[in-house]
N, C-alpha and C positions, 0 to 999 in steps of 0.2 A: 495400329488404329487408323481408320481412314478419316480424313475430314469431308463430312459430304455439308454440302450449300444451297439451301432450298430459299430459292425464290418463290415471291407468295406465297409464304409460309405462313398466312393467316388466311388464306384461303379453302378451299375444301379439300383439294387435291395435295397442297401444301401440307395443311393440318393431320391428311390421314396418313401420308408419308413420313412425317415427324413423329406420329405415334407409333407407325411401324418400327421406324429405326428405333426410337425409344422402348419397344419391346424386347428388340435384341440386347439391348444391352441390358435390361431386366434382368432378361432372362440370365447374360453370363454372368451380373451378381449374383444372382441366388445360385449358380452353380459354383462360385467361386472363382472367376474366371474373369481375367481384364475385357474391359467393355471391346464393343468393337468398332464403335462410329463416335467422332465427334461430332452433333448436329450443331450448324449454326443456320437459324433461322432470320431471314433477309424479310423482314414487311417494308411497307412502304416509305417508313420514315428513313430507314437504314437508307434506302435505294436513291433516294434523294438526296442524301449526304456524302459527298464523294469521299472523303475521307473513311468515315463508318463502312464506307463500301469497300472500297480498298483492304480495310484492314478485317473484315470478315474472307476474305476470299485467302488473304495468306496463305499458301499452302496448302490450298485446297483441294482435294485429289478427285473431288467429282461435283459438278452444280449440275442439281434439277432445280430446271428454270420450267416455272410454274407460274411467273409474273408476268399477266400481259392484260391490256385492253379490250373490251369486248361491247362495252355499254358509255357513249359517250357520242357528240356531233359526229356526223362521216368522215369528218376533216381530220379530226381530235384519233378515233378508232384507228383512222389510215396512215396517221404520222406514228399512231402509240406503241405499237410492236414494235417494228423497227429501231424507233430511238430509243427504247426498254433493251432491245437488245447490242444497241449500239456503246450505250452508255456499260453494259455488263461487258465488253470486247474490250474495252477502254479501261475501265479499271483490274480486269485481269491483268493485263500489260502492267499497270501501274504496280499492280502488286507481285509482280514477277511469278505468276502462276499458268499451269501447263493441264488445269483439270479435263477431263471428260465430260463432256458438257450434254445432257439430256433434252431436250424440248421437247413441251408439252404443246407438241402442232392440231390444229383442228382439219376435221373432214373435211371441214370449209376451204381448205386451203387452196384447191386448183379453182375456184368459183370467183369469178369478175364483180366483186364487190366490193365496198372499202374495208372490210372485216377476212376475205379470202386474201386479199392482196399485200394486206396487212401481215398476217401471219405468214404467207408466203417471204415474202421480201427479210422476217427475221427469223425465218429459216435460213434463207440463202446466209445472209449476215456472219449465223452461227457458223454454216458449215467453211465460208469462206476463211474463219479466222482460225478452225481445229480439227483437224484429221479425226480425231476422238470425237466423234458427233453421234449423238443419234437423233435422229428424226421421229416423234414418237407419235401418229399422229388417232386421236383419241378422239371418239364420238360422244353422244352423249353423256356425261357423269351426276349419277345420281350418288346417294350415301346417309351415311348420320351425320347429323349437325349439317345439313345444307341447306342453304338462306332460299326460302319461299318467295316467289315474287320478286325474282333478280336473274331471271334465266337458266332454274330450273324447273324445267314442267311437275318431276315427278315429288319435287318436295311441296311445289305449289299443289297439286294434286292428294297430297296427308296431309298439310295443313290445311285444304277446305273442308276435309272430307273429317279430318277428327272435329272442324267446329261446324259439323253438320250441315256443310254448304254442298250443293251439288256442280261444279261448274261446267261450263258449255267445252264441248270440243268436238274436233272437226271429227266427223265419222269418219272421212277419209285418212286422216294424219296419221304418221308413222312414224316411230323413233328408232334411236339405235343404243343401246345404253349398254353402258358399262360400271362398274361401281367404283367409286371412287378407290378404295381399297383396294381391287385389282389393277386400279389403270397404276398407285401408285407403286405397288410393289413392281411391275413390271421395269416400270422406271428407275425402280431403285438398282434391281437385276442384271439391268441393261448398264448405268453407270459402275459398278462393281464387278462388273465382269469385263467391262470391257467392249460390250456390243455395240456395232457401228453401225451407220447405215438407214433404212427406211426400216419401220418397226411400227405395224399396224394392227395393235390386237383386234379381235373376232369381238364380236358387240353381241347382245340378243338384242332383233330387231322382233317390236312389236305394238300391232295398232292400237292408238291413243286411247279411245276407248275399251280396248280391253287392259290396259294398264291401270285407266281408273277403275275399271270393274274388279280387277283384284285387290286395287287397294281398299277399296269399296268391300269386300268381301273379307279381307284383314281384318275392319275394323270391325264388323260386324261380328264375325266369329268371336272376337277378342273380347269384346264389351258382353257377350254372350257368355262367358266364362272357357272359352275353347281356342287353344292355339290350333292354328291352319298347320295345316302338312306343307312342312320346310323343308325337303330331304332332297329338292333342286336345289343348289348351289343360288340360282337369279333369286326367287323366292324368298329365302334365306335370307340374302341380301337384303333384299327389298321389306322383309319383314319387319329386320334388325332397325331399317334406317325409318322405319314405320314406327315405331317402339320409342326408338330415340325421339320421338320427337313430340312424344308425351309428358315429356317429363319438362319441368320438375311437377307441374301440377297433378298431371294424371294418377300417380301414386300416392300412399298404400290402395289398392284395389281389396273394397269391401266384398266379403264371400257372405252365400248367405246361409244361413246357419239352422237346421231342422230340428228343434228341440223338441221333446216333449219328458213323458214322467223317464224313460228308460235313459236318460241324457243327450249327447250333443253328436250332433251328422252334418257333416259339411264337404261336397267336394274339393282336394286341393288341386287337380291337375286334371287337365283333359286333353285329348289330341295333340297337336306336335308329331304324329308319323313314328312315333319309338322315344327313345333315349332311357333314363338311367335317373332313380327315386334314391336318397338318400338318407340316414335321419343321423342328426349329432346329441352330443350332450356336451355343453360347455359351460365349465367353471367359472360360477360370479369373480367379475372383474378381467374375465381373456375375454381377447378379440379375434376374431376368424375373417376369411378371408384377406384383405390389402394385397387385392389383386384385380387384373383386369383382362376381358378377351375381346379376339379381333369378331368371332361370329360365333362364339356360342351364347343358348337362349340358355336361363338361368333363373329360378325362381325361389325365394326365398320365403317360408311361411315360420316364423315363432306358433309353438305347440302348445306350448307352456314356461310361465316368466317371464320377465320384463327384460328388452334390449333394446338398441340403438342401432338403425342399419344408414350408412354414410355412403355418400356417394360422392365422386368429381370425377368432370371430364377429364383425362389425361391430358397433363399438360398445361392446365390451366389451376385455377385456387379457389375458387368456389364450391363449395361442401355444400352439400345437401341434407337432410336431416330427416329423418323417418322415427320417432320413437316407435316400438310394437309392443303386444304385450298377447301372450298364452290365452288371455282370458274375452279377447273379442278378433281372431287370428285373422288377419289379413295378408295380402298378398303383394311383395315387393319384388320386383321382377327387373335384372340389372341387364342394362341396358349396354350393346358394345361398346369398349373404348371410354367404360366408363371405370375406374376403381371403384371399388367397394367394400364395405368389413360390417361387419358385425359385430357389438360389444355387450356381453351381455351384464347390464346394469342394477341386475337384482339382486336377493340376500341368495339365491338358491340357482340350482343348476337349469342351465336353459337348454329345451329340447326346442332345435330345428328341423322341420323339413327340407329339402333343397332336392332340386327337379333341375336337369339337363336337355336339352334337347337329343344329347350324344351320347352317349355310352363312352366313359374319358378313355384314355389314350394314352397311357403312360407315353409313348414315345413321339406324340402330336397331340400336347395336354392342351395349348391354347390358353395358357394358364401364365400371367406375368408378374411375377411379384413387385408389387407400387404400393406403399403407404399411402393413407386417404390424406391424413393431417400434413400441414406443412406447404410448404411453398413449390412449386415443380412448374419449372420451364425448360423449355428446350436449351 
């Protein structure tokens, strides 16, 4: 088992890294199989206790360091990386540890700024004090669950746009993004193998305003009853971290329903580019699903019967709550990185629908088995 060490672990890059790794070891429980990473998650409170710091690094055989400054005086910005990574050099020694050490470097880095120079200087830092370095340097990150209105455009950009705000942006601007999810797998990759060196993944670079025209096009299709064609990979992404970030309010999505004397007509599915239509029946008092995926789109419709569809972010403890029922069907549609189950709470058997984006995959199911109930941290 490896121990990996993620700094800023409550942050975006942090957070989708820690659910990565906590899908691995999902997954080898349900295979039967000893886990494979111990994670310990380093937030801010940790990092400022020399002690708690020390004794999380114990024998740690790989930190992604994902903790730095970015939003704060020029002074504050230009001293923050550095002694964030000075202070991580320091307690390594202290705890007698020899890890592989990742950084999560910015584009910014060769640019004469207090924020470029910054990040440069605990690069240098890092690489001065371990041969096992990697340099990892990442452009924009967007994703699920990223904080709108704190330096990211494209979550700022779903949050105006799902509360109906149009906002201003420069015709000319250009971004470079990456998705969270990708930048951290990479990273993790890079620590467990062993890779050293400068390490620059490929971004899709694209104008500001046609970013918000897509997202802008997301929601419209969506609110319209029609998933957009996902079957680019950025898309995808960008869909998933569009979706996440409806909730918890936006759900159950009310379908509308054509009745007349002959009975009842309702669309459950539209668009999405393909995938794979399912139906279940399950016995009052079983539960289905307690599970979670990294990007498949996933839709759940009760047919018939009373259930209960539950939802938490991995990794955290807050449940969500959806009663449904057969008899007015609506649409609960799970969101990545999220666990989810179904319980059906009636006297009689419950017919679900359930819609994929994918056609499964026995051999790249995407599929992690997590209970909803119950307390789950890194």
């Amino acid at each position: 088992m490896k121990k990996v060490v993620i700094t800023g672990a409550a942050g975006l890059i942090g957070w989708h890294a820690a659910a990565r790794l906590h899908a691995v070891n999902c997954a080898a429980r349900f295979n039967k199989r000893d886990e494979e990473f111990e994670v310990v998650a380093v937030d801010r409170a940790v990092f400022s206790n020399r002690q708690m710091l020390v004794e999380a690094l114990a024998d740690a055989d790989v930190i992604l360091h994902f903790a730095g400054v970015n939003r704060a005086s020029d002074d504050d910005v230009e001293r923050g990386n550095p002694d964030i990574a000075a202070n991580l050099i320091e307690a390594c020694r202290a705890a007698g540890c020899d890890p592989h050490i990742v950084y999560a470097n910015s584009t910014h880095y060769q640019s004469d700024t207090p924020y470029g120079r910054s990040k440069r200087l605990a690069g240098e830092l890092l690489a001065a004090f371990t041969p096992r370095f990697t340099n990892l340097i990442l452009p924009h990150i967007f994703g699920e669950c990223a904080r709108p209105y704190y330096n990211n455009v494209t979550a700022t950009f779903i949050k105006e746009v799902i509360s109906d705000r149009m906002p201003d942006v420069n015709p000319e601007g250009r971004v470079h993004l990456l998705h969270a999810g990708a930048a951290a797998q990479i990273a993790i990759d890079a620590g467990v193998t062993g890779q050293t060196g400068l390490l620059q993944p490929e971004a899709r670079t694209i104008g500001v305003p046609d970013l918000l025209a897509k997202i802008v096009g997301f929601h419209q299709s969506y609110n319209a009853g029609v998933y957009p064609d996902v079957r680019d990979p950025f898309d995808l992404a960008l869909f998933n971290s569009y979706r996440a970030a409806l909730y918890p309010e936006g759900f159950p999505r009310v379908l509308k329903l054509n009745t007349d004397a002959r009975g009842t007509l309702f669309e459950a599915v539209k668009g999405g580019g393909g995938g794979q239509t399912f139906l279940s029946w399950t016995e009052p008092g079983v539960t289905r699903g307690e599970h979670f995926h990294l990007d498949k789109v996933e839709r759940f419709l009760v047919l018939k019967g009373e259930a209960v569809i539950r939802l938490r972010k991995v990794l955290t403890d807050e449940v969500w709550t959806y009663p449904v029922s057969g008899d007015a069907p609506v649409a609960v549609d799970m969101p990545t990185l999220h666990t989810h189950s179904i319980e059906n709470v009636g006297n009689e058997p419950l017919l679900t629908l359930f819609w994929t984006n994918e056609i499964f995959d026995p051999a790249n199911p995407d599929t992690f088995a997590d209970p909803v109930l119950g307390k789950h941290n890194v």
